[in-house]
C-alpha positions as CSV (number, residue, x, y, z in Angstrom):
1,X,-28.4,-21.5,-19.0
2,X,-25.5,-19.9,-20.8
3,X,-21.9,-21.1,-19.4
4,X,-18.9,-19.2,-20.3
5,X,-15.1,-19.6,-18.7
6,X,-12.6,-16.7,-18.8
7,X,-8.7,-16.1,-17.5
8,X,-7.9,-12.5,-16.5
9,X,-4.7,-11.0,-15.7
10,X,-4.9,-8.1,-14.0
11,X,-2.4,-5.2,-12.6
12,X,-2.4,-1.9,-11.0
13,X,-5.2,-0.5,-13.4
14,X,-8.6,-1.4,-12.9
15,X,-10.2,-3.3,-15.9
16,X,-13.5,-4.6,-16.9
17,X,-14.1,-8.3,-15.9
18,X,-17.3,-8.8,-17.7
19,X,-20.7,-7.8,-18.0
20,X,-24.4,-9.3,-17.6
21,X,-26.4,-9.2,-20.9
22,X,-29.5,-6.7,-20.6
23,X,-32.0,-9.3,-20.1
24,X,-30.4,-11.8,-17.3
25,X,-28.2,-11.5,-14.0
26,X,-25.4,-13.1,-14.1
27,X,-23.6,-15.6,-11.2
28,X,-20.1,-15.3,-11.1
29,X,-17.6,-17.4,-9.8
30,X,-14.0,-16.2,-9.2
31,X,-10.9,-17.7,-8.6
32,X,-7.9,-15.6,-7.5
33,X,-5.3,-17.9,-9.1
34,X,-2.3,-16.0,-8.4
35,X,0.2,-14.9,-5.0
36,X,-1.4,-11.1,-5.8
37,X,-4.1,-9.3,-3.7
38,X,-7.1,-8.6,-6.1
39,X,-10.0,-6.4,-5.7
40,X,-13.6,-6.1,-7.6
41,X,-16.4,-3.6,-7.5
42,X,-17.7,-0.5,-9.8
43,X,-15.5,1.1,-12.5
44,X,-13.8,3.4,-10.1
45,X,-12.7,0.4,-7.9
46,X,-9.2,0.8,-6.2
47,X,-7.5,-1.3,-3.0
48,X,-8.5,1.1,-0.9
49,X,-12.6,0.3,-1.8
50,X,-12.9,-2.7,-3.8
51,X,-14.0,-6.2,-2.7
52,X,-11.1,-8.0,-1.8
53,X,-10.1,-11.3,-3.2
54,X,-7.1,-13.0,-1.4
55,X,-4.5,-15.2,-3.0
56,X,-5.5,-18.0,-4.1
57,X,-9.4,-17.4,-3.0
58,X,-12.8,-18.1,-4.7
59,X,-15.5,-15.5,-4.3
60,X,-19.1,-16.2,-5.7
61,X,-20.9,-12.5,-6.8
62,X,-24.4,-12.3,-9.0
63,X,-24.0,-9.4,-11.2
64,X,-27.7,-7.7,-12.4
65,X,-28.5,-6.7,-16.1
66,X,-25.8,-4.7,-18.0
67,X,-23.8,-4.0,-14.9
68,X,-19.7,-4.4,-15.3
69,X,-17.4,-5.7,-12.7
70,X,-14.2,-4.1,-12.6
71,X,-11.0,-5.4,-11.1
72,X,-7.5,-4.3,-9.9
73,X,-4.5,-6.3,-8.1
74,X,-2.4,-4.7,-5.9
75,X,0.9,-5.8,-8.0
76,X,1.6,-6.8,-11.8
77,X,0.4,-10.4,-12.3
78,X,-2.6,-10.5,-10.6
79,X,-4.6,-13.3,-12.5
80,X,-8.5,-14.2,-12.0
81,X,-10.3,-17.5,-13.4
82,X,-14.0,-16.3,-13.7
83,X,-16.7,-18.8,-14.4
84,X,-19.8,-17.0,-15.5
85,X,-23.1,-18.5,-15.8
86,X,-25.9,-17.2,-17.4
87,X,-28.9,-16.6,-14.5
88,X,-32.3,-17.8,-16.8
89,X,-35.1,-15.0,-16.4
């Protein structure tokens, strides 16, 4: 199992939050570490669709092979603390 631990800060234009290798899905575990709304889902993701992530909340999502999770706060300063692991086939 592959471990890796990454710090995002987000704003008001969706950015890539990672992405599963070709070969396994990935578990992710996310931790809103900010006072900012945040919001995850497909590269087009917006407040108005995305998954919503409150302030200072942890959401677990499973990402499959070479998909990419996007994100977007509602404000400047948005910042996410993503623990990914590495699902073995």
């Amino acid at each position: 199992m592959t471990f890796e631990v990454r710090q995002i800060a987000l704003g008001t234009v969706s950015a890539a939050l990672g992405t599963a290798s070709a070969k396994n899905t990935h578990a992710l575990f996310i931790y809103n570490d900010s006072n900012k709304s945040i919001y995850v889902g497909a590269s087009d993701v917006t407040i108005a669709n995305g998954f919503h992530i409150p302030p200072t909340s942890f959401r677990e999502l499973k990402i499959a092979n070479g998909d990419v999770l996007w994100g977007v706060s509602n404000d400047v300063d948005g910042e996410l603390h993503i623990y990914d692991f590495q699902v073995d086939p």
